[in-house]
C-alpha positions as CSV (number, residue, x, y, z in Angstrom):
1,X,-10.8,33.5,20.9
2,X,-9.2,32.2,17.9
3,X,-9.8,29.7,15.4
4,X,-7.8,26.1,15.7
5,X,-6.8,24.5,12.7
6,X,-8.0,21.2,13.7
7,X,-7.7,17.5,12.4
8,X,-10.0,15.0,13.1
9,X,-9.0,10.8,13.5
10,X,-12.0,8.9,13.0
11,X,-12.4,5.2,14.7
12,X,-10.4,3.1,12.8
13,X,-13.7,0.9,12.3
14,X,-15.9,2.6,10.0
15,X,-19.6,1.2,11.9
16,X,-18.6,3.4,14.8
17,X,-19.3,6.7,12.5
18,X,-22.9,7.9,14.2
19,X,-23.1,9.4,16.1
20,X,-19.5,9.4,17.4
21,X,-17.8,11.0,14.1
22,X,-21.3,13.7,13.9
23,X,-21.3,15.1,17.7
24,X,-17.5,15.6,17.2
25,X,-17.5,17.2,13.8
26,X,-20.9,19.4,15.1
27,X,-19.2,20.1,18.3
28,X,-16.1,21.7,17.2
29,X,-16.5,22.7,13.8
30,X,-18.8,25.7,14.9
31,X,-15.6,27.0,16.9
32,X,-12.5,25.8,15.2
33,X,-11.7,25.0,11.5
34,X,-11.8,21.4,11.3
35,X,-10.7,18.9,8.9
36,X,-11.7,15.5,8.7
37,X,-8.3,12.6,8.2
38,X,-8.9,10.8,5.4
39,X,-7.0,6.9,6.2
40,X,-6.7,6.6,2.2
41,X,-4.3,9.4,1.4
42,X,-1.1,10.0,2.9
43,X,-1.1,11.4,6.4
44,X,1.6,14.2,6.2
45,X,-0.1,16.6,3.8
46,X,-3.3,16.5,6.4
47,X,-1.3,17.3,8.7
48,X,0.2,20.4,7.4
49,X,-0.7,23.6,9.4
50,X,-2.7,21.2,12.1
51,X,-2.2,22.6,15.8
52,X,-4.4,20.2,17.5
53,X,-5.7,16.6,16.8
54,X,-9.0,15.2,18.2
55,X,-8.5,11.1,18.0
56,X,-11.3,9.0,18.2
57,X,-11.0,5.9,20.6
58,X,-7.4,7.0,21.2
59,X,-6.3,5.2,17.7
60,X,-3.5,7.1,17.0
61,X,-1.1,4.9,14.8
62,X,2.9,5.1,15.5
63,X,3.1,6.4,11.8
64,X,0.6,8.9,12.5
65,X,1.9,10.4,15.7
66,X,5.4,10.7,13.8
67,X,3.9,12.5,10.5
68,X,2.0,14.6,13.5
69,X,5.1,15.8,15.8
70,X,6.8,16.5,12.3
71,X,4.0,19.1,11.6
72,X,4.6,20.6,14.7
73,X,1.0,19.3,16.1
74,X,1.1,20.9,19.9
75,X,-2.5,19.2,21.6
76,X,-3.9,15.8,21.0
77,X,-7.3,15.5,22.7
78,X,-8.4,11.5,23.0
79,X,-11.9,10.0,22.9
80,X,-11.5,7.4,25.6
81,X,-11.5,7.4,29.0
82,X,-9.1,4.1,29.6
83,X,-5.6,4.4,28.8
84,X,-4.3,1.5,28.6
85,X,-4.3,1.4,24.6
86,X,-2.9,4.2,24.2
87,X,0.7,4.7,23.7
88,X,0.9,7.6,26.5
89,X,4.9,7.7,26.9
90,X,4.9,7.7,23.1
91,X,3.1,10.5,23.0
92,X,4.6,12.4,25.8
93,X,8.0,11.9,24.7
94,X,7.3,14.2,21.5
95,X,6.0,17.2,23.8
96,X,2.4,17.4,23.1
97,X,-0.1,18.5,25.5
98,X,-2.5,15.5,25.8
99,X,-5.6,14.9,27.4
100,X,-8.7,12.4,27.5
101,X,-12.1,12.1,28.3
102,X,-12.9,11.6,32.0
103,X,-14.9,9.0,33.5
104,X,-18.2,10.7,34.7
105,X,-18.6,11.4,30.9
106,X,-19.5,7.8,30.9
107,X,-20.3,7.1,34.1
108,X,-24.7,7.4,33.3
109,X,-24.4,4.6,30.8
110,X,-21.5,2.0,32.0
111,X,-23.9,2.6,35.4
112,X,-27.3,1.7,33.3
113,X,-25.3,-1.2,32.1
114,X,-23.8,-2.7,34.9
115,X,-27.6,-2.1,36.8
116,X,-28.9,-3.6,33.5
117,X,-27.1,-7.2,34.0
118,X,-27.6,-6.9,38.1
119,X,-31.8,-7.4,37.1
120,X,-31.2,-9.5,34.6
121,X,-29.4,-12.0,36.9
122,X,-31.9,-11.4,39.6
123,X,-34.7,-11.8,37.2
124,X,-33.2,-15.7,35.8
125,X,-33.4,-13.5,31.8
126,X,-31.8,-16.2,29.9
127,X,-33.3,-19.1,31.4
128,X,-36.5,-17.1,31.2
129,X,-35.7,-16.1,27.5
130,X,-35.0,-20.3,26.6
131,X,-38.3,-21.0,28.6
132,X,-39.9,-18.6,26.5
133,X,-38.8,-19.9,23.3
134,X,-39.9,-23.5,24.3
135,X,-43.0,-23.0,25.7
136,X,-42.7,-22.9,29.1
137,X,-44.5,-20.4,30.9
138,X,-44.6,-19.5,34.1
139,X,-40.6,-20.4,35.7
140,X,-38.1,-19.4,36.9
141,X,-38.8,-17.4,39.7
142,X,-36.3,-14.8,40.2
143,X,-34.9,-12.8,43.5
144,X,-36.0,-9.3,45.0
145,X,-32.6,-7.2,45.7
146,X,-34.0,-5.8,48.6
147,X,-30.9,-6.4,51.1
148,X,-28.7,-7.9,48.9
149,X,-25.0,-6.8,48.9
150,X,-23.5,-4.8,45.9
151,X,-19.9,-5.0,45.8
152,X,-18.1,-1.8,44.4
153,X,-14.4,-2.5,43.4
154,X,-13.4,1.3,42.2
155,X,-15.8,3.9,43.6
156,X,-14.8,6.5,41.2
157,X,-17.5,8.0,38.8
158,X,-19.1,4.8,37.2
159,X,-19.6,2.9,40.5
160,X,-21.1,5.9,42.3
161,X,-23.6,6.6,39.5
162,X,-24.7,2.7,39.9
163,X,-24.8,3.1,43.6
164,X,-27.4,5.7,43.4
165,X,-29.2,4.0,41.1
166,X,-29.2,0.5,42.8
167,X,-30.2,2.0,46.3
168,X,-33.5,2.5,45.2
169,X,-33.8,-1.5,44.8
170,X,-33.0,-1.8,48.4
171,X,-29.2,-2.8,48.0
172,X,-26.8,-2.7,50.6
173,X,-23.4,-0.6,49.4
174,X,-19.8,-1.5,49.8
175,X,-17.3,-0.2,48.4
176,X,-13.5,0.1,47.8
177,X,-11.3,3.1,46.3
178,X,-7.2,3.9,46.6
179,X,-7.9,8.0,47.2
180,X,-10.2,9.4,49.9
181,X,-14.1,10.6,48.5
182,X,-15.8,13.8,48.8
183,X,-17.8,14.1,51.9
184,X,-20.7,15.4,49.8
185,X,-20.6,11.8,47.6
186,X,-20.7,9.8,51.0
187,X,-23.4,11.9,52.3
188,X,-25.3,11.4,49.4
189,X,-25.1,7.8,48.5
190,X,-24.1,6.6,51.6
191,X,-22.6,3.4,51.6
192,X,-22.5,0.9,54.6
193,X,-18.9,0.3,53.9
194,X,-16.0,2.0,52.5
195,X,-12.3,0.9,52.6
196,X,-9.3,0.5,51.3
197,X,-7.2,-1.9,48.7
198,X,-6.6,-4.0,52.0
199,X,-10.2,-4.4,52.2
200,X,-11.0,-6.0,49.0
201,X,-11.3,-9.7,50.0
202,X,-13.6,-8.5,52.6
203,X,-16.2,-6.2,50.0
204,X,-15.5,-9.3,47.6
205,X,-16.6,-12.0,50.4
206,X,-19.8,-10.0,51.6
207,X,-21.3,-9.1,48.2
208,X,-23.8,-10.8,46.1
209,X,-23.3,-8.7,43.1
210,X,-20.0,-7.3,42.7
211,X,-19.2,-4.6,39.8
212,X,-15.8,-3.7,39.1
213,X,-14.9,0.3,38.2
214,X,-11.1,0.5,37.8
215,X,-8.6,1.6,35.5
216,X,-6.5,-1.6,34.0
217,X,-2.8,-0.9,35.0
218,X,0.2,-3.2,36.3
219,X,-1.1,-3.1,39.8
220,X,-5.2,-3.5,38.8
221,X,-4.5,-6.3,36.4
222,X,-6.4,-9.7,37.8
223,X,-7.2,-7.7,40.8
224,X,-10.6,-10.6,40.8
225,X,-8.2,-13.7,41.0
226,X,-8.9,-18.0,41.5
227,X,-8.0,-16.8,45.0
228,X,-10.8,-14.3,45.6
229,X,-13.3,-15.8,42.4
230,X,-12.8,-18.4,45.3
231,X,-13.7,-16.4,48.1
232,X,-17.3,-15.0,46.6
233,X,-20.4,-16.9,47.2
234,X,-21.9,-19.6,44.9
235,X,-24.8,-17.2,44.6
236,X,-23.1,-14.3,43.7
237,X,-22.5,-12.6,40.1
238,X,-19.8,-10.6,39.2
239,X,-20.4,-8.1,36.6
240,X,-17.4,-5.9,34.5
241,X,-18.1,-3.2,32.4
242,X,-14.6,-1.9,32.8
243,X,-11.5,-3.8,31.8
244,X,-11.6,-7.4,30.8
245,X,-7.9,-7.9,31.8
246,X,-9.0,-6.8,35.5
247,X,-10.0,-10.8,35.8
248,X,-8.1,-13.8,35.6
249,X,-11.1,-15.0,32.9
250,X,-10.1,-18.4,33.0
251,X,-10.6,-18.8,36.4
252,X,-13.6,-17.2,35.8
253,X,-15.0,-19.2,33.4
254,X,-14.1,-22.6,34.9
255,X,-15.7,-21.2,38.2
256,X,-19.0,-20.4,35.3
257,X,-18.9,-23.7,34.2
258,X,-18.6,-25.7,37.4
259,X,-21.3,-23.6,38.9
260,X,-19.3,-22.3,42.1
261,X,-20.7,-18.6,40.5
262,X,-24.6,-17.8,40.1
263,X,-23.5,-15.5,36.5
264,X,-21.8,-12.9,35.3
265,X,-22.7,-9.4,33.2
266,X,-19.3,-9.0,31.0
267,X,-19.0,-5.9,28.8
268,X,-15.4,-6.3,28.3
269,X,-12.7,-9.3,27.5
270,X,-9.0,-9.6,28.0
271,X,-9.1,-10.1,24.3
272,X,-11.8,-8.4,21.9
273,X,-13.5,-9.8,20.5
274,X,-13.8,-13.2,22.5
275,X,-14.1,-16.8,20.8
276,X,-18.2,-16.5,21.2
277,X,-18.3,-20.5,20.9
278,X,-17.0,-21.0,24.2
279,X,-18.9,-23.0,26.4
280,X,-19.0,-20.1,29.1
281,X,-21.0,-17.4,26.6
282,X,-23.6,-20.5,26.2
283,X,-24.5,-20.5,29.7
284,X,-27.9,-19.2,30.5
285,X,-26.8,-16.7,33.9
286,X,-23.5,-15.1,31.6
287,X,-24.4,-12.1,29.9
288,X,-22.4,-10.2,28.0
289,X,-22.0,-7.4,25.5
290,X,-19.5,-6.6,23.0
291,X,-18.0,-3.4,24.6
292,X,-20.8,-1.0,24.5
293,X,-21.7,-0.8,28.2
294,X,-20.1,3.3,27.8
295,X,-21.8,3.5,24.8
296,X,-24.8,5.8,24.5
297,X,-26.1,8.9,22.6
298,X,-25.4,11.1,26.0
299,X,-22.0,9.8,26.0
300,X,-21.1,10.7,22.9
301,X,-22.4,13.8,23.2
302,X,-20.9,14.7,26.4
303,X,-17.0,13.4,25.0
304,X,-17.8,15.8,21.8
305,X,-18.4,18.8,23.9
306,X,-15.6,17.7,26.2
307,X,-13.1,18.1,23.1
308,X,-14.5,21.2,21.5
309,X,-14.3,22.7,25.3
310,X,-11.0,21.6,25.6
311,X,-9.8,23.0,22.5
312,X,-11.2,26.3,23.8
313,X,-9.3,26.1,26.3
314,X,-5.9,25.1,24.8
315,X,-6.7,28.3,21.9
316,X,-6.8,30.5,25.4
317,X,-3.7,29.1,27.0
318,X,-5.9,26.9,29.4
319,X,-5.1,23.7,30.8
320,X,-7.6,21.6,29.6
321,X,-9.8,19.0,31.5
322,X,-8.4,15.4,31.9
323,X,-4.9,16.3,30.9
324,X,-2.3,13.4,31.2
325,X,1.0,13.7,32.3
326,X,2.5,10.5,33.0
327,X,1.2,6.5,32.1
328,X,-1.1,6.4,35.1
329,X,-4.3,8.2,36.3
């Protein structure tokens, strides 16, 4: 097989280095040549002789992805699973072969997460935490999940993954997914419930915990609305470790504040990073995280050897795993 001359974007945001930036430049460079970009120098002479681009985060600049299509760059091979920052049309439009990373690369972690801010709920953690601080032992007391309702909006990678990991805690699963799942995945996990978009205010009604797992497009955008934040139950917590956008956050917040919601786990905001002041984040049931629900040392790992696979495949006239061909996926 032969040797890619390879270019490298780093994250745009220098703390995101290790062990993102290592597993990629261990990955590939022990089967391709590979250079690292330098965001100092001018971009066209790194770019000279390049055949394939691995991007970080999907970061790729306008002025980058010009100086790239004029060195006759052929594959650019993102490290994100979600799309919706990246300018896919843009880069279509010049003729490169792109792909990304897909979900079940993630799917172990953003599950962990999302399980992560179901117990802490259950468990009271941040009134616990301000008890603790002040001295007061003993409260609250918090809830067993055993029967409870977990809500899957998306039952792609992520949500199955925290399905089989919140079954053992006795929850009852619902879900809701757009494309018919493999018979294996339904024997497996099981759910009580599975149905279509037309079933949503149902799976959002029923559930005491309800986790969203969907791509942010046009059609997903605010697909948790004041009209179905309205329909959930005062004691239920919602919990996104997908797309911030996904929720109408100021009807989410307001329903926070005026306790018609028991909490929320948040991972992600329409807007990064949020105005941490806001009298939402003080509340002791909201828990949140500043985008790192995906992030872990297996999924960096896994995205590194996705990318050094891929280019593999690309050097052998392959298509390559998690190739895009149009805006939506």
């Amino acid at each position: 097989m032969r040797r890619l001359e390879v270019l490298f974007l780093p994250h745009p945001v220098a703390a995101i280095a290790s062990p993102w930036t290592t597993d990629v430049i261990e990955a590939v460079s022990a089967r391709h040549n590979l250079r690292v970009f330098d965001r100092t120098q001018p971009a066209a002479p790194q770019m000279a002789g390049i055949e394939a681009i691995v991007d970080l985060g999907g970061n790729i600049s306008p002025d980058l992805l010009a100086a790239a299509t004029d060195a006759g760059v052929k594959f650019l091979q993102v490290q994100t699973t979600g799309l919706d920052h990246v300018d896919v049309e843009g880069i279509l439009s010049t003729g490169l072969l792109l792909a990304h990373c897909p979900g079940q690369l993630s799917s172990v972690a953003l599950a962990q997460s999302a399980m992560m801010f179901i117990l802490m709920h259950a468990h009271r953690y941040g009134e616990a935490r301000r008890n603790f601080d002040a001295r007061k032992m003993y409260v609250p007391t918090g809830v067993e999940l055993e029967g409870l309702t977990l809500g899957l909006i998306g039952f792609g990678a992520s949500a199955q993954d925290l399905a089989r990991r919140a079954k053992p805690f006795g929850l009852r699963i619902l879900a809701i997914d757009i494309r018919p799942i493999e018979e294996e995945i339904l024997a497996e996990i099981q759910p009580e419930f599975l149905g279509g978009p037309e079933d949503v205010d149902r799976v959002v009604a029923e559930s005491d915990y309800l986790s969203l797992h969907l791509h942010l497009t046009p059609e997903t955008r605010h697909t948790i609305d004041a009209r179905r934040i309205g329909l959930m139950k005062e004691t239920a917590c919602l919990i996104n470790v997908a797309r911030g956008a996904l929720v109408d956050e100021d009807a989410l917040y307001q329903a926070l504040v005026d306790g018609r919601l028991s909490g929320a786990g948040l991972d992600v905001f329409a807007q990064e990073p949020p105005d941490a002041t806001a009298p939402v984040f003080q509340l002791p049931n909201v828990f949140v995280m500043p985008h790192t629900a995906g992030s872990t040392d297996g999924t960096s790992r896994k995205r590194a050897r996705l990318a050094a696979d891929n280019l593999d495949r690309y050097a052998r006239g392959e298509a390559p795993v998690g190739q895009i061909t149009s805006r939506f996926i």
